[in-house]
C-alpha positions in Angstrom: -60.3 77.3 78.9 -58.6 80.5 80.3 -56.4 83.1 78.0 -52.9 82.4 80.8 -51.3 79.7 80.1 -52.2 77.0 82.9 -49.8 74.5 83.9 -50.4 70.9 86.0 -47.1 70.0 87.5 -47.4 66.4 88.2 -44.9 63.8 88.6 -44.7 59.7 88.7 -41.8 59.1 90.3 -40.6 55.4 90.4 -37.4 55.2 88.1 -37.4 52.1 86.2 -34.5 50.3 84.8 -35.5 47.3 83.1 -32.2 45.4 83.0 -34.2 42.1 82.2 -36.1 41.5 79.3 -40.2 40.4 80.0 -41.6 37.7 79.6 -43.0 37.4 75.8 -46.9 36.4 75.8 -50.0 37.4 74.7 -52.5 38.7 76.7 -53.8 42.4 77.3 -53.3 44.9 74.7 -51.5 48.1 74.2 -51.7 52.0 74.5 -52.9 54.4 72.1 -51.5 58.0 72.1 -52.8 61.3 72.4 -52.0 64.8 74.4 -53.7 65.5 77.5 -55.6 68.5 78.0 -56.0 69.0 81.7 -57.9 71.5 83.8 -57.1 75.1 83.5 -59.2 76.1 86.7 -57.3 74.1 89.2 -53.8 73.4 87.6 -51.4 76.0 88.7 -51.5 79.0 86.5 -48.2 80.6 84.9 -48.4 84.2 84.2 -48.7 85.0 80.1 -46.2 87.2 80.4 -42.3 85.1 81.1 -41.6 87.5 83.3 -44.2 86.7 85.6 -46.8 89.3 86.7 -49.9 87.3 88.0 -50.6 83.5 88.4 -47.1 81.3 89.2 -44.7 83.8 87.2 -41.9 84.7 88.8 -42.6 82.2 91.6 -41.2 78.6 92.7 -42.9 76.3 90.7 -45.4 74.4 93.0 -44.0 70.5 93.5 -44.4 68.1 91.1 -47.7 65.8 91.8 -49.0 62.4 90.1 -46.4 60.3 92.0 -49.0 59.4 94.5 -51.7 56.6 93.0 -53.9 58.2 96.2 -54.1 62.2 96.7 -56.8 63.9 98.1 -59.2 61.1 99.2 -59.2 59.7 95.9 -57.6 56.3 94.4 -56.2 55.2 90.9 -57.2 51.7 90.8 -55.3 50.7 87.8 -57.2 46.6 86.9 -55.1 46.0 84.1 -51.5 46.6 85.5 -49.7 45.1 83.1 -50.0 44.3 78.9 -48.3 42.4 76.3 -46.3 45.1 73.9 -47.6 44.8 70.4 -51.2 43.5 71.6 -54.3 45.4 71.6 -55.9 44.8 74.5 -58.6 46.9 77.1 -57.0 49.0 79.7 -59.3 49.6 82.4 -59.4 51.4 85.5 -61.5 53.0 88.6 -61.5 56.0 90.5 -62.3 55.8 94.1 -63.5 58.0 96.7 -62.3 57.4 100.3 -65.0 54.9 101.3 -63.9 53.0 98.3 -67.0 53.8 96.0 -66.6 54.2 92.4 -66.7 57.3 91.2 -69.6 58.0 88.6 -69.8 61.8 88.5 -67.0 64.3 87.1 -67.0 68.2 85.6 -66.1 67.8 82.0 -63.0 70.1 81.4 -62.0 70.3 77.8 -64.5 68.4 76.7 -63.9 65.2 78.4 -64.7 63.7 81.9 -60.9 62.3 82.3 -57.8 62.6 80.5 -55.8 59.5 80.7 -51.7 59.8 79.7 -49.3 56.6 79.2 -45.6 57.3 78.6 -42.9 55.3 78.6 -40.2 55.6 81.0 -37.8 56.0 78.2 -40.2 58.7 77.0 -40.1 57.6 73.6 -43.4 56.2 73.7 -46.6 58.6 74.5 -50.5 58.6 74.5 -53.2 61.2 75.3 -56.4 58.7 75.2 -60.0 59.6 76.2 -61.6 56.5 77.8 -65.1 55.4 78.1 -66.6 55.2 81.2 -69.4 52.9 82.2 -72.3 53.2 84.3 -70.3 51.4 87.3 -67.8 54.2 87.3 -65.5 51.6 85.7 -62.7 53.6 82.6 -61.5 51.4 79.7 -60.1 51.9 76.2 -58.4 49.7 73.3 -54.9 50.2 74.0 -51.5 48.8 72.0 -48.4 49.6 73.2 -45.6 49.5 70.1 -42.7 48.5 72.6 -42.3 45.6 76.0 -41.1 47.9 79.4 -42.0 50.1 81.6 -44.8 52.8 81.4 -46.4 55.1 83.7 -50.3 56.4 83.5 -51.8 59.6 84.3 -55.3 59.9 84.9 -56.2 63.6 85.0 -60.3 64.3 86.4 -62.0 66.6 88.5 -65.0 64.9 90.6 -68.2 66.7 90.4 -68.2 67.0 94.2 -68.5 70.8 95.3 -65.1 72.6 96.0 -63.4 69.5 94.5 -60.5 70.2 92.9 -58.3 68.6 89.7 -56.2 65.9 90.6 -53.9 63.7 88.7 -53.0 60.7 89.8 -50.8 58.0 88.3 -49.5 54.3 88.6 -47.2 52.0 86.9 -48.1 49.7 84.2 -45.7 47.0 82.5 -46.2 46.0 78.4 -44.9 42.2 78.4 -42.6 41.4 75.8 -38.1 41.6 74.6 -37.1 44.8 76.3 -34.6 47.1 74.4 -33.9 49.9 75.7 -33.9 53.1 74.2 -31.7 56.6 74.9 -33.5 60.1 75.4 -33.5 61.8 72.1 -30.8 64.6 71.6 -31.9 68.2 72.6 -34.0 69.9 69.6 -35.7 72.7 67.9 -37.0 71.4 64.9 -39.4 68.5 64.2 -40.8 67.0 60.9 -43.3 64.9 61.4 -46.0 63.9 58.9 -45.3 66.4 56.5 -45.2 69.4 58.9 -42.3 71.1 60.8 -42.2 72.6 64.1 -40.2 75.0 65.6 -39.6 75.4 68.9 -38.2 78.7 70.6 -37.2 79.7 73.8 -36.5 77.3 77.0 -37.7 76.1 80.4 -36.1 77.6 83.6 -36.5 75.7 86.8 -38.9 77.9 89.2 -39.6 80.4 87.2 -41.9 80.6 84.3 -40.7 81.4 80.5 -42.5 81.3 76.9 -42.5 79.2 74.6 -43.5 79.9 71.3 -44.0 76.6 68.7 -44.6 77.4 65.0 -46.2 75.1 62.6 -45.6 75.2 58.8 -45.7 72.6 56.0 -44.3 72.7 52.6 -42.2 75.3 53.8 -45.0 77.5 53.9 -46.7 78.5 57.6 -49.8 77.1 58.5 -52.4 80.0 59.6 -55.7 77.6 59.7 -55.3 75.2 62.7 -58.1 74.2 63.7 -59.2 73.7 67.4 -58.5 70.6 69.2 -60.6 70.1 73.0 -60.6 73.6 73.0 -56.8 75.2 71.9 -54.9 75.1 69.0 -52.3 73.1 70.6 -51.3 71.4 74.3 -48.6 70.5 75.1 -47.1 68.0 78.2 -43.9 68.1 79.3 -42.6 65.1 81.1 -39.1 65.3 83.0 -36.6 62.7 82.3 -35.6 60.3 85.3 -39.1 60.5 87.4 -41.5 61.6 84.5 -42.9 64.5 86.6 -45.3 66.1 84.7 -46.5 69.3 83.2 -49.8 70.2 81.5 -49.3 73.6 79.7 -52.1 75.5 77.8 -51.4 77.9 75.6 -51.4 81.7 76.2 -55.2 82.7 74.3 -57.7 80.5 72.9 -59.8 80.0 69.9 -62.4 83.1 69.6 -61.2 85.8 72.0 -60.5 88.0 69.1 -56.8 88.2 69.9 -55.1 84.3 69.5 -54.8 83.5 65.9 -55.0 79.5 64.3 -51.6 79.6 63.3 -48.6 79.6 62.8 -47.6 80.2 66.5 -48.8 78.8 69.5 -47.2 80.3 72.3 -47.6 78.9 76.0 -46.1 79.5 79.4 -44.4 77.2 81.7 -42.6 76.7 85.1 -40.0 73.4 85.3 -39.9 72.6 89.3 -36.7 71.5 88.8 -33.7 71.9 86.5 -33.4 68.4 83.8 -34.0 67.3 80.9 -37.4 67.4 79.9 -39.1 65.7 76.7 -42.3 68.1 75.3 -45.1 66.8 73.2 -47.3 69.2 71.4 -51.0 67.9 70.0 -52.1 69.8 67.1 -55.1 69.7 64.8 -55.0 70.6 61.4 -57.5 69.4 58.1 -59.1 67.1 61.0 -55.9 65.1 61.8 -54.3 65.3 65.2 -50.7 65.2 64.8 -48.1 64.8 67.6 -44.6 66.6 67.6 -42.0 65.7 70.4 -39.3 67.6 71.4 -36.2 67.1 74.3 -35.4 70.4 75.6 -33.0 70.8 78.8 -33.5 73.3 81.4 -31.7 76.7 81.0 -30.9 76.1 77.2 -32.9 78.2 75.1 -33.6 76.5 71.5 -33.5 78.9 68.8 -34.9 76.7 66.2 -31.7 76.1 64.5 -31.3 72.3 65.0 -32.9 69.9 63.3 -34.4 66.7 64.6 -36.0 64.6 61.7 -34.2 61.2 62.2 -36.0 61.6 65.6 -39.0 62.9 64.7 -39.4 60.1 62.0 -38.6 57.6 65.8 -41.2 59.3 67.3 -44.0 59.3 64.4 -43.9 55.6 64.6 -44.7 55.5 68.5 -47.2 58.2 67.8 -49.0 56.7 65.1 -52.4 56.3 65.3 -54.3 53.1 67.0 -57.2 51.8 67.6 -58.7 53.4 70.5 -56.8 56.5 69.8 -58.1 59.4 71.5 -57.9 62.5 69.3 
């Protein structure tokens, strides 16, 4: 993991309105959540500094990816395309090369061979997961998804092939079941979730990068001992509202390079490729617990950590919570 801030600007496009409900059944089973680290060689990199002054800062974001389920001879061949909402089930999937051959080899970034993201399309709902892979090159984890609609999945690798590069690519999947709908949470700063707050401060600007700096306290006291989680003290992903184009970000430092402390900021640098409304998820470990804190931050606003968002953090705790095949 690199001290700049690296960013992954990915996007699934497909806008899905779900004006029908689906059909209730049991069958596959659902998603479990966690943040994605992705890689910080080959994402784009955002200068630490907002400004800019070396990787992407300053510059045009580079276009939004992961709305193609094929990209650089490689294939997302999702085999369980849809699941019944509320049911644990296997979700399973291959990556092939361009002759069609599973792929079986991959550089481990962050600790992982492949890190697989499911979100909702109403962005309420969101898993990082770290699948198994079998010999055959075939992906699968447990997976419950709290809520019937429409989801999108991310599958973020790098093959082991020389000069490869990371890629994300990403395809729909459906949860079965009575589809309500459910409105974007209302632009915030502040989060309580699980017993912690987090503060977020300073905004996204569309093509240019900016920081921003998230601090974690509990008790009303700051918390100076996180502990490192796939190599950071936080991640965060930020998915734009609409098409879900999406965003890795690492933070600016890491653990052990004498300068980044555990706590209680975590500061990061990012690029929107557009101007929107984006909804930010930040992963971070602390006493051995991963712990999830979403925000909904728009484009040109800067949040100065003033609003409070409990009712929705306490919303978004439930579609956070923990399940079996979790990936933390």
């Amino acid at each position: 993991m690199h001290a700049g801030l690296k960013i992954t600007a990915f996007a699934a496009a497909l806008a899905a309105t779900f004006g029908t409900a689906y059909g209730v059944g049991k069958g596959l089973d659902p998603v479990v959540e966690e943040p994605v680290p992705a890689r910080h060689d080959s994402h784009s990199e955002a200068s630490s500094s907002p400004e800019g002054g070396g990787g992407h800062g300053g510059h045009e974001a580079e276009p939004a990816g992961g709305l193609q389920i094929s990209e650089g001879g490689y294939t997302l061949d999702l085999r369980t395309p849809s699941v019944t909402a509320g049911t644990r089930s296997d979700l399973r999937f291959v990556i092939r090369d361009s002759g069609g051959r599973a792929v079986t080899a991959y550089q481990r970034e962050h600790e992982k061979e492949l890190h697989l993201i499911v979100a909702s399309r109403d962005l309420v709902t969101y898993r990082h997961l770290h699948p198994t892979r079998a010999a055959d090159g075939t992906w699968s984890i447990p997976v419950e998804l709290p809520r019937a609609g429409g989801y999108r999945v991310f599958a973020d690798f790098t093959p082991a092939k020389k000069g490869a590069e990371n890629l994300t690519l990403g395809a729909d999947l459906a949860a079965a079941g009575s589809y309500q709908p459910q409105k974007l949470p209302a632009p915030n700063s502040t989060v309580k979730i699980d017993g912690y707050e987090v503060r977020i401060d300073g905004g996204l600007r569309p093509g240019k990068a900016s920081e921003l700096k998230l601090n974690v306290s509990r008790g009303g006291r700051p918390v100076t001992n996180l502990q490192p989680y796939l190599g950071a003290y936080g991640h965060l992903v930020a998915l734009r509202s609409g098409d879900l184009a999406y965003l890795h970000v690492h933070p600016n430092g890491e653990p052990g390079d004498g300068t980044t402390k555990p706590g209680p900021e975590i500061s990061f640098t990012a690029t929107a490729p557009s101007s929107g409304t984006y909804r930010l998820f930040l992963d971070f470990k602390h006493e051995g617990t991963v712990h999830t804190a979403a925000f909904t931050v728009r484009t040109g606003t800067p949040t100065t950590g003033q609003e409070s968002a409990e009712g929705t953090a306490q919303e978004s705790a439930q579609d956070h919570e923990e399940a079996p095949g979790h990936g933390h």
